[in-house]
Structures are given as structure tokens and as C-alpha cells.
PATOR-393567 format. One line per field, with one value per residue (C-alpha): residue number from 1; residue in one letter; x, y, z. Coordinates in steps of 0.001 Angstrom, whole numbers, plus 500000, padded with zeros to 6 digits. Layout:
% PATOR-393567
resi	c(NUM,...)
resn	c(A,...)
east	c(X,...)
north	c(Y,...)
up	c(Z,...)
***
This chain:
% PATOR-393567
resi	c(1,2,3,4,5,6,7,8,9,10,11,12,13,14,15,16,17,18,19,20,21,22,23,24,25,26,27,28,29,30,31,32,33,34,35,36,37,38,39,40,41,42,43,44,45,46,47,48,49,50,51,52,53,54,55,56,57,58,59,60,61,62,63,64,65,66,67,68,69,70,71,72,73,74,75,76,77,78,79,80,81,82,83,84,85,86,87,88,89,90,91,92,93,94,95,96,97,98,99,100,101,102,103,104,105,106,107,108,109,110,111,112,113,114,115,116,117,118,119,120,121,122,123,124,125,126,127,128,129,130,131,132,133,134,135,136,137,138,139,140,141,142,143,144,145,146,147,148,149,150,151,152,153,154,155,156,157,158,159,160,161,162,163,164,165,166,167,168,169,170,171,172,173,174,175,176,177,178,179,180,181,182,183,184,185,186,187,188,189,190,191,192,193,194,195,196,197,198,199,200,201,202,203,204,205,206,207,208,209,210,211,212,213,214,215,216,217,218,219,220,221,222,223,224,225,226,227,228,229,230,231,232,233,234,235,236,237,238,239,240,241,242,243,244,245,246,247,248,249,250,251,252,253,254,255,256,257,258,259,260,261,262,263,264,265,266,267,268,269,270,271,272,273,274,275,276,277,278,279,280,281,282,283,284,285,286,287,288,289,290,291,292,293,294,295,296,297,298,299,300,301,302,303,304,305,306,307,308,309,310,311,312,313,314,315,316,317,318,319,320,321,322,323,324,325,326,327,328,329,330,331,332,333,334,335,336,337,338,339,340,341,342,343,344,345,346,347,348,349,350,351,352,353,354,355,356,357,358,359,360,361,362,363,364,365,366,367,368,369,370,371,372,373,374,375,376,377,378,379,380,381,382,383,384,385,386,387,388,389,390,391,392,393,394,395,396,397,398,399,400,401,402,403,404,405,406,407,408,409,410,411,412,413,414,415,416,417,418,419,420,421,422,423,424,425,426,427,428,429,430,431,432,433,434,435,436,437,438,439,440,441,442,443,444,445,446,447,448,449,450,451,452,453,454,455,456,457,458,459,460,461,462,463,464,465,466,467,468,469,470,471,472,473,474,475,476,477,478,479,480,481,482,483,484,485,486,487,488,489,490,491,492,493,494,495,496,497)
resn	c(X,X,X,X,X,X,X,X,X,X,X,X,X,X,X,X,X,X,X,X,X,X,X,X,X,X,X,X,X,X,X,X,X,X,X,X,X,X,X,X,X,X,X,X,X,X,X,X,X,X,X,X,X,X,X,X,X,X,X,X,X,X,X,X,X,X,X,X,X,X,X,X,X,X,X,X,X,X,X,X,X,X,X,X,X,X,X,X,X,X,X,X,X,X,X,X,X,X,X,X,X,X,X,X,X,X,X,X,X,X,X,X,X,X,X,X,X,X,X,X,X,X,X,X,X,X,X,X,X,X,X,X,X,X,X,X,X,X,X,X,X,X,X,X,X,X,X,X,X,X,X,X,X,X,X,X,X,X,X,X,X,X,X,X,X,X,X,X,X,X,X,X,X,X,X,X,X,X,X,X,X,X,X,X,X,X,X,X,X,X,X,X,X,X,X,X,X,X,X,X,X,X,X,X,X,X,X,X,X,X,X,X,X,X,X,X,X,X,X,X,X,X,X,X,X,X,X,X,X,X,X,X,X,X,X,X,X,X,X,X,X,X,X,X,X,X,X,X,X,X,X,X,X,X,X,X,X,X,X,X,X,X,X,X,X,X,X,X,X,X,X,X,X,X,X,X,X,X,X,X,X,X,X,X,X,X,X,X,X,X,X,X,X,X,X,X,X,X,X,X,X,X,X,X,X,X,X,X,X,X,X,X,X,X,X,X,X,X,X,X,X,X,X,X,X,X,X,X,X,X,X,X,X,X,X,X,X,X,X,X,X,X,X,X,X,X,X,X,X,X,X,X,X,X,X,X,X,X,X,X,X,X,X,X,X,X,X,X,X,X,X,X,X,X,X,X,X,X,X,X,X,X,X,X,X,X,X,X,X,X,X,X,X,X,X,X,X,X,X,X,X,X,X,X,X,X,X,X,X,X,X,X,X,X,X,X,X,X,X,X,X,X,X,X,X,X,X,X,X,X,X,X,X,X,X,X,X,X,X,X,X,X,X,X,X,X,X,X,X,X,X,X,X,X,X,X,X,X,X,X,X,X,X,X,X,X,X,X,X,X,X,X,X,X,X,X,X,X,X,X,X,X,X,X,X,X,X,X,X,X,X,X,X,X,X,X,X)
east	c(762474,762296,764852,767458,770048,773229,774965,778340,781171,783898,786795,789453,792223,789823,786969,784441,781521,778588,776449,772782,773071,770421,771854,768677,768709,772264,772076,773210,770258,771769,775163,776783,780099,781667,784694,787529,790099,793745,796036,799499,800756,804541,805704,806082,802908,799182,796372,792581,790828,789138,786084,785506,785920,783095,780916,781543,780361,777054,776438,777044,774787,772657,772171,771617,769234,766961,767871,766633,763364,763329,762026,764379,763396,764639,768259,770411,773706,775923,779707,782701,785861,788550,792810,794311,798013,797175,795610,793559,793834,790887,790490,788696,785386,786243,786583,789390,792690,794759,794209,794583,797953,797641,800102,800928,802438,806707,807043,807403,810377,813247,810909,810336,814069,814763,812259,813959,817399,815844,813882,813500,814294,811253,808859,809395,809390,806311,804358,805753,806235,809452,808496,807301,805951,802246,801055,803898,806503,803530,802730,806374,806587,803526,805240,807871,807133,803263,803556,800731,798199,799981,799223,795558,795555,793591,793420,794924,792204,792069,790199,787210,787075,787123,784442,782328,782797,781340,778438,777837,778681,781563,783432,787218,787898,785374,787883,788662,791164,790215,792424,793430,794767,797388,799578,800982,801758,805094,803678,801423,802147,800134,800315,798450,796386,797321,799551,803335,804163,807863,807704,805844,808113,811697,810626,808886,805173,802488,800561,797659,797055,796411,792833,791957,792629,788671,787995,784976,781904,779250,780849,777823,774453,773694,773357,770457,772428,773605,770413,769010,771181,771695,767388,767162,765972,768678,769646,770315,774313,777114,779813,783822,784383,788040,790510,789323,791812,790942,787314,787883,789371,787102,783942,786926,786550,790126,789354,791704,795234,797255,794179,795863,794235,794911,792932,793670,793120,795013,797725,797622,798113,799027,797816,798177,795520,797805,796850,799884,802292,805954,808280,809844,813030,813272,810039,808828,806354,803542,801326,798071,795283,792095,788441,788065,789499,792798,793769,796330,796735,800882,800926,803132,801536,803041,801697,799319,796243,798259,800760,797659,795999,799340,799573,796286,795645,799500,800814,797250,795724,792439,793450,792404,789876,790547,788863,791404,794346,793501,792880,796100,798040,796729,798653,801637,803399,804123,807008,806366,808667,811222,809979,810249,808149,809132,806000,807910,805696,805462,808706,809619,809538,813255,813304,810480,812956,812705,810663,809337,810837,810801,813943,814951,812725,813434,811983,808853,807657,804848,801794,800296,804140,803757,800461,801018,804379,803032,800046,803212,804746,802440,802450,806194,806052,803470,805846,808725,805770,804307,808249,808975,805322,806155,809222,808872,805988,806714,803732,803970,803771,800341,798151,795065,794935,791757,791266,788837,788725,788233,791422,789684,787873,790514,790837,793713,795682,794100,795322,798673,798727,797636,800333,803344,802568,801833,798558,794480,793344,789797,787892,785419,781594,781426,784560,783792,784536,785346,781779,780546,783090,782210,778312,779348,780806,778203,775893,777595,777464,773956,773333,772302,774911,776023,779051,781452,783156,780814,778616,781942,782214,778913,779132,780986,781735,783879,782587,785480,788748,792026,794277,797803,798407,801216,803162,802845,804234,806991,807816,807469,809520,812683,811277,810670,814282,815912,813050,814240,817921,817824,816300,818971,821571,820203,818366,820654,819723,815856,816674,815047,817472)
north	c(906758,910120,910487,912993,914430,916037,918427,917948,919567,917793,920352,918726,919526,919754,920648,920755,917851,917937,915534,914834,912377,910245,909473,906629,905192,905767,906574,909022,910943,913318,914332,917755,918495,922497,922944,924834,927149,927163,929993,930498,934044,932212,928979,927150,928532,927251,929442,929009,931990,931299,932997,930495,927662,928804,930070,926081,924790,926602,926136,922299,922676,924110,921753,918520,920309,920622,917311,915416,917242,916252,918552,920367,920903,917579,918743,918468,919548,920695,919695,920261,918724,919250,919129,919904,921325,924320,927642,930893,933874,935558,939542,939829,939560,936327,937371,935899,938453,935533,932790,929083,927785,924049,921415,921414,924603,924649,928169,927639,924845,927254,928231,924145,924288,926878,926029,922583,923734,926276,923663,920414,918680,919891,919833,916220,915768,917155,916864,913523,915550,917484,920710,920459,923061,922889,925753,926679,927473,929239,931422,932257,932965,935275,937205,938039,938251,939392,941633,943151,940294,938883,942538,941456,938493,937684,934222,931224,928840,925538,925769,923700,925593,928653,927575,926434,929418,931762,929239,929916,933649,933030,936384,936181,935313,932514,930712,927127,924846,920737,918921,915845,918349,920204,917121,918629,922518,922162,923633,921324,919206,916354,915208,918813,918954,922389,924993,924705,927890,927916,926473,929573,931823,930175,930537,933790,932655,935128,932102,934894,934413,930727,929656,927878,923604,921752,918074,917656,919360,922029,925262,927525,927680,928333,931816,933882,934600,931267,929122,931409,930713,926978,926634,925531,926801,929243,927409,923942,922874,923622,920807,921200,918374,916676,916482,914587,912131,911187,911068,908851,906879,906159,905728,903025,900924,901909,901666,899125,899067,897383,898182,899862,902236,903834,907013,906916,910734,913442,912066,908640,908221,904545,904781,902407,903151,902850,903830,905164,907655,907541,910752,909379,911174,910431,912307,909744,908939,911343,911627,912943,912341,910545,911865,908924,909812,907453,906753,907706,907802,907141,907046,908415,910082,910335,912901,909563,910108,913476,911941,910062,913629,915315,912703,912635,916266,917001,914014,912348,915554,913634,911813,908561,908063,906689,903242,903121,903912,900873,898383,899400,899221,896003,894384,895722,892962,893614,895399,897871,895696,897358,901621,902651,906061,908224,909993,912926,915886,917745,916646,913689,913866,914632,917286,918722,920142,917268,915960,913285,910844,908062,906023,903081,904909,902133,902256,900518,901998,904160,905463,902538,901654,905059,905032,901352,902341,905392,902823,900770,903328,904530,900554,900936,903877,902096,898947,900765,902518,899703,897829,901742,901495,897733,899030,902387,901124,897281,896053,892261,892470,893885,891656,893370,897048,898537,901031,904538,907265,908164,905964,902482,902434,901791,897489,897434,899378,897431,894154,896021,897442,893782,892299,894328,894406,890660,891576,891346,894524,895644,898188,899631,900512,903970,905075,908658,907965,911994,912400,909815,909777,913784,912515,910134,912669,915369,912421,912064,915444,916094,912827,910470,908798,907799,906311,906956,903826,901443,903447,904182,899827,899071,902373,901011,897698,896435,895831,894064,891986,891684,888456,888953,886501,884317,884581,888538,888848,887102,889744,892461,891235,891601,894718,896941,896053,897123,900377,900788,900528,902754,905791,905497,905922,908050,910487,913434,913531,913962,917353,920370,922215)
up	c(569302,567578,565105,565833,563276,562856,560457,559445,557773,556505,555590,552991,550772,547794,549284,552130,552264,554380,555825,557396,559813,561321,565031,565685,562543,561958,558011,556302,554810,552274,551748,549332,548329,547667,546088,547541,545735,546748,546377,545679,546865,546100,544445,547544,549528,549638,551124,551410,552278,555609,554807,551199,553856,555895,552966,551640,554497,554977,551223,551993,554872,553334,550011,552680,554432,551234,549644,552960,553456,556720,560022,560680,564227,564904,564053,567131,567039,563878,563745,561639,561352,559118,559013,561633,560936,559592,561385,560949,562808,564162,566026,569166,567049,565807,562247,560002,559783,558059,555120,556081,555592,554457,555850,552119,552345,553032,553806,557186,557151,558409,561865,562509,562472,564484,567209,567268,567870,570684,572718,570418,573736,575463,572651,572284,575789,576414,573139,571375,568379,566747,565529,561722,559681,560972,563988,566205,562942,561087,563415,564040,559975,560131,563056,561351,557556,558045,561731,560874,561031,563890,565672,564768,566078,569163,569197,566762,566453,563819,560302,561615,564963,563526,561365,564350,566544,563163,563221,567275,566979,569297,570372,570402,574048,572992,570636,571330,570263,569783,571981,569521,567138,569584,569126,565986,567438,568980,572207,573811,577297,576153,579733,581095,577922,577529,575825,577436,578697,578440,574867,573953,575969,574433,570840,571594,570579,572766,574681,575275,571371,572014,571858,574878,574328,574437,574674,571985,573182,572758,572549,571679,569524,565644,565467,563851,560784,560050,560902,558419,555312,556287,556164,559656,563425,565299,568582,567556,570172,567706,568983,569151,566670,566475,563672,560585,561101,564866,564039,560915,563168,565886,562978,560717,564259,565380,569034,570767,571944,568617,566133,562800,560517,557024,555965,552682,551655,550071,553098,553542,557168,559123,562482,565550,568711,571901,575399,575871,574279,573086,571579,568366,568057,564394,563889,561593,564077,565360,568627,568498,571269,570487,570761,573463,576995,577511,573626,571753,568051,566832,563067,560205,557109,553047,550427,549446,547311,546404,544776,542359,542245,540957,538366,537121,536896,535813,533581,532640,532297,531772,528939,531189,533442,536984,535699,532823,534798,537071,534517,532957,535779,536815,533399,535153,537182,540771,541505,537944,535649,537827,538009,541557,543045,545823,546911,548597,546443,549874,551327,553860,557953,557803,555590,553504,551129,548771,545830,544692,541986,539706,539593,536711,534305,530799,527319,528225,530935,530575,531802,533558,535636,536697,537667,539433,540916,542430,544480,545077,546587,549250,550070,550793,552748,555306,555311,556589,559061,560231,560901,563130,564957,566504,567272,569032,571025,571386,570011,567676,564056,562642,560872,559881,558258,558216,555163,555002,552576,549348,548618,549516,546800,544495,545372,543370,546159,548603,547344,546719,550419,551691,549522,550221,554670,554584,555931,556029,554799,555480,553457,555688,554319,554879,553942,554533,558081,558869,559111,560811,563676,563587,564430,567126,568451,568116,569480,572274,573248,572985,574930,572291,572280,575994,575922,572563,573088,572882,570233,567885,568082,566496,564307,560905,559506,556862,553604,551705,552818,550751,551881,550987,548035,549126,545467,545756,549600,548547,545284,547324,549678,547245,545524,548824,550104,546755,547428,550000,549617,546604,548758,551100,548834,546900,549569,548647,545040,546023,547457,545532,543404)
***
């Protein structure tokens, strides 16, 4: 058979990464990264400027495209994915009239609040989710502190569909919406797969500015413009891709009822698949919809691989490389000779207005029991997810965990993560599962890929297992209860001043 390949756009914290994609010979044939710049208008804010994200990923595009050297007639469909709690604006000609507010950004904590006490009922009701400060509370913020743009504003669309519809030269009345990203607006009725019309009415959101919800399929073609600065023909499907967490998730083999994931990014997310949905009123525990008809992802999420990032680029300052910051920490015994993390740097479900900490800070702790108590901490914050998973949705204790992301790669957290859940942890072998679950998807669409089920379980397999060691469970044991404890009682004092 003819190969047939895909483009894909990756949209992170960090930066964008692209991919060529060979759907017969499922390899990845060449692969770019672009850097992205993030902005702070005010301390607590972080912007990207919409049209940097789509610049990155044409540039990305672009770069595969001349590494692979392949015919690029035989390109089929281009995708992009990216986060999916944050939002750009577009006019009726689909061009940007906001920034990108990343999930990162706490501006927008006081409009999560007041949505809940409006209708917090209803949105959990109908959506599985409290209100945070991802679409429904931004958009209230740039209403009222930014009416202008919101005048603008035809349609609210997600950073990756936004991106798409500028590759297809969508029109504004064009703009779509993924469907396994709604979960985190506020104002979706997961059950109708669609906006909830009193939701927008109560907290006095225009549901006209919505753009409409898609499952994942072609929404267009690659326009003259673009097929000319990405090197390739004009025509080729451009496909509604899902959220990079959902698609990581179908390519990391989470597929079944009681399968658990962890994308360990920028946020580490623990995932269960379910085929059904619960509303966690704790809002610890989030909803979103899967790529594949019927599943449902519930998982909880902690400021993960950006709580490493912070303290390499702020306390390290690249006096250490990555390598030496392992082997260091490895001398460390479990538990950090006692140094305990809280990896709150963008706040905690119940209240963003908090940092992060270190607690029992003695005279001999240094670099490497921060470094190790920060890994240890991520590890805790899954425990106490995994123990609120079983519970909300009745399922028995998990016993394997399998790992993607930039984060597997470091087997020291592995065996940390495997240690401290009692668990078989499983690294899988393309960790930069974003992208390929993006080219099942795209795949699928254009036909190459029948069903998505049965393709996504042959897609990916795991490259390295970490058994809990027996002596370690045991340690951790003590050392997450006293964790544990000690955030309780001290919760207040992790408040901002």
C-alpha cells in the first residue's frame, strides 16, 4: 500500500512540535520543534499571542516537510492539537482579536467563583466539572475588563482550533469547537454534547459567541496561502483534532474501562478511561470526553513537570544539567531525609490562590532533596488521586500506570511513581503520544484508519516497566501519610500573601 502521511501540530506550554507521520508504516518520519514566548501584561497573567502560535506551527510544518523529502502529494490530512483550557477570540473573518490565556494564568479565579455560586449546581450537573478558571470565567473576565475585544468577538474557539480553521481559511460562522475539550468550560451538557443554554444565560455568557461543539473530523482544506509557506499542495483535509491530553491518551493505549494514564507534561495529569461519567463535587476530579465514541476520561492534574521547570530555570539556573540533578537526587534516600514539596506553583483544585512550598527545610538539605522531593511530590499528589478515582467511580485499586510525555524519560520518577502507588508503571515508546493519537485520529478521518479503536490498540507499546520495590512501598507508605497530614494542617499557610 501507498504510503500516506500526516502533518501534525503539537501546541504546548513551551512550545509547538510538529510531526510527519507515516499512517502505513506507522513511523514517524521527521519531527521540528518552535519555541513559544509567553507574556506577562500583570504578575499573575500569561498570554501567547495567537498569531506566534500559528506562525510556530507552519514554521514546524514547514521544517518536517523539508527534513523528510518525501512527496508531498501523498500528504493526507494535517492536524493540530494542543491545551485545551485556554481560548482565543476570533471576528467574523476568523482572525485573532484576543491573546491565548494559558490555564497557567489566575486572573480569572474571582469569575470561576462567581459562576459557581450562580449555577455551580447545574454546571456540575450537566458538565461533571465545577467552574475553574479555564473558558467560561475567561471569557466572563474579558467582558468585563477588555469590552472591547469581547464586542469583537464572533466566535470563542480553542488554541488548536483556531489554528486549524487559519490553515482551512475557515470564515467566522465556520469556527468549531473539539468536543473532548468542552468538559472544562463550565457550560457544556456533556449528555447533549453541546453548549447549555441556560448556563450561558445565568452567568450572562452570549451562547451566539460559542463556536459550534465537533466530534474530530475534517473541517475544511489547506488553503492557498498556507500550503504555500508549509512547502506542500493546497487541498490536502485539515482534521478537527482533540485536546492533547485525550489524544495522548488514546496513542499511551488508554482505551479500556479501569486503564490509568499519566501524561507527564508541564501538568502531570492521572487519568482513568471509564465508560461512564461521574460530577466530583470536590472538584478534584475532572470529566472530559474521549476522541472514541462512549469513553470518558476522569483524571486530576498538578503543576507537574512545571514545578521541575520552575526549579531548574529559577533555583538551578543551569548550574546543573538534568543528568546531574538525577544522579544527585538518586543519593537521596526515599522520603528526602525528611524535605517535603507542595507542587501548588499554579494553585490547587480548591483554590488557586496558593503556592507552592517546601516544608522541614534542615541544614543538610540541599539541592539534590529539593530536586528529589519535588519528583516525590508529584508521586504524592497521584496517590491521593488514584485513592479519590476508585472511590468516586467504584473501580478496585489500580495496579498498572502507564507513563507518556516528556516526563517518562526521567526513570528515576518512574521508579518513584511505581514506588509510592504500589504499582507497575509502564513507560510507553513513543512518549510523544500528542502526536500520534493526533494521526490516528487524522487517519481515521481520511479513511485510513477504519476503526480508531482497534487501530489506537496496536498503535504504541511500552518500552520500559518499573515494579514497585517492596522495601520502598513500604517507606512511602509512612512518608506520604505524614505528607499528607502536614498539608492538611497546614493548608492555610500555603495561601499567597
Amino acid at each position: 500500500m501507498k504510503s500516506t502521511y500526516v502533518l501534525a501540530s503539537d501546541i504546548g506550554g513551551s512550545g509547538v512540535k510538529s510531526m510527519l507521520f507515516d499512517l502505513v508504516e506507522r513511523r514517524i518520519v521527521a519531527v521540528a520543534t518552535k519555541p513559544l514566548q509567553w507574556y506577562h501584561p500583570t504578575p499573575d497573567a500569561i498570554e501567547y499571542n495567537a498569531d506566534e502560535i500559528l506562525q510556530a506551527c507552519v514554521d514546524g510544518m514547514k521544517e518536517c516537510v523539508e527534513k523528510a523529502g518525501v512527496d508531498t502529494g501523498a500528504i493526507g490530512a494535517v492536524i493540530t492539537d494542543g491545551q485545551q483550557a485556554g481560548q482565543i477570540f476570533v471576528d467574523r473573518d476568523f482572525n485573532a482579536v484576543s491573546p491565548y490565556d494559558t490555564w497557567m494564568d489566575n486572573r480569572f479565579l474571582p469569575f470561576a467563583s462567581e459562576m459557581n455560586a450562580i449555577c455551580g449546581d447545574r454546571i456540575l450537573e450537566k458538565g461533571g466539572n465545577n467552574a475553574i478558571i479555564t473558558i467560561g470565567p475567561k471569557i466572563l473576565w474579558w467582558k468585563k475588563n477588555r469590552p472591547d475585544i469581547y464586542e469583537k468577538t464572533y466566535k470563542v474557539t480553542l488554541t488548536a482550533n483556531f489554528v486549524g480553521g487559519k490553515l482551512a481559511g475557515l470564515k467566522g460562522e465556520q469556527a468549531y469547537y473539539e468536543n473532548t475539550s468542552t468538559g472544562y468550560s463550565g457550560l457544556i451538557d456533556n449528555d447533549a454534547d453541546n453548549w447549555d443554554d441556560e448556563i450561558c444565560r445565568l452567568v450572562g455568557i452570549d451562547r451566539d459567541k460559542m463556536a459550534d461543539v465537533e466530534p474530530t473530523r475534517i473541517v475544511g482544506k489547506l488553503s492557498d496561502k498556507y500550503a504555500a509557506e508549509i512547502g506542500v499542495p493546497s487541498g490536502i483535509p485539515v482534521v478537527a483534532g482533540a485536546g492533547d491530553f485525550p489524544a495522548a491518551s488514546i496513542a499511551s493505549g488508554i482505551l479500556s474501562p479501569g486503564q490509568v494514564g499519566d501524561t507527564a507534561g508541564t501538568a502531570s495529569m492521572f487519568t482513568v478511561c471509564s465508560d461512564y461519567w461521574r460530577p466530583d463535587p470536590s472538584g478534584m476530579i475532572r470529566t472530559l470526553r474521549s476522541p472514541i465514541k462512549g469513553y470518558w476520561y476522569a483524571f486530576c492534574f498538578t503543576t507537574g513537570g512545571g514545578s521541575v521547570q520552575w526549579f531548574v530555570d529559577k533555583i538551578v539556573r543551569n548550574t546543573a544539567s538534568f543528568a546531574e540533578l538525577n544522579d544527585g537526587a538518586a543519593a537521596i534516600p526515599a522520603g528526602s531525609d525528611g524535605l517535603a514539596f507542595y507542587p501548588y506553583i499554579s494553585g490547587i483544585f480548591k483554590n488557586t490562590n496558593v503556592g507552592g512550598a517546601f516544608s522541614g527545610i534542615q541544614w543538610a538539605h540541599g539541592r539534590d532533596h529539593m530536586f528529589r522531593a519535588i519528583l516525590e511530590a508529584v508521586a504524592f499528589e497521584y496517590k491521593e488521586y488514584a485513592n479519590g478515582l476508585q472511590k468516586l467511580l467504584g473501580m478496585a485499586p489500580f495496579t498498572t500506570v502507564r507513563g507518556s510525555g516528556g516526563g517518562t524519560r526521567n526513570h528515576m520518577w518512574n521508579q518513584i511513581k511505581a514506588d509510592v502507588m504500589n504499582v507497575t508503571y509502564e513507560s510507553m515508546f513513543e512518549e510523544e503520544c500528542s502526536l500520534l493519537g493526533s494521526a490516528i485520529i487524522a487517519g481515521n478521518a481520511i479513511g485510513v484508519y477504519p476503526d480508531l479503536l482497534e487501530t489506537a490498540k496496536s498503535f504504541n507499546h511500552v518500552s520500559a516497566t518499573f515494579a514497585a520495590k517492596p522495601e520502598n512501598v513500604e517507606r512511602y507508605r509512612k512518608v506520604f501519610k505524614n505528607w499528607h497530614d502536614l498539608k492538611e494542617e497546614n493548608y492555610p499557610l500555603l495561601k499567597s500573601v
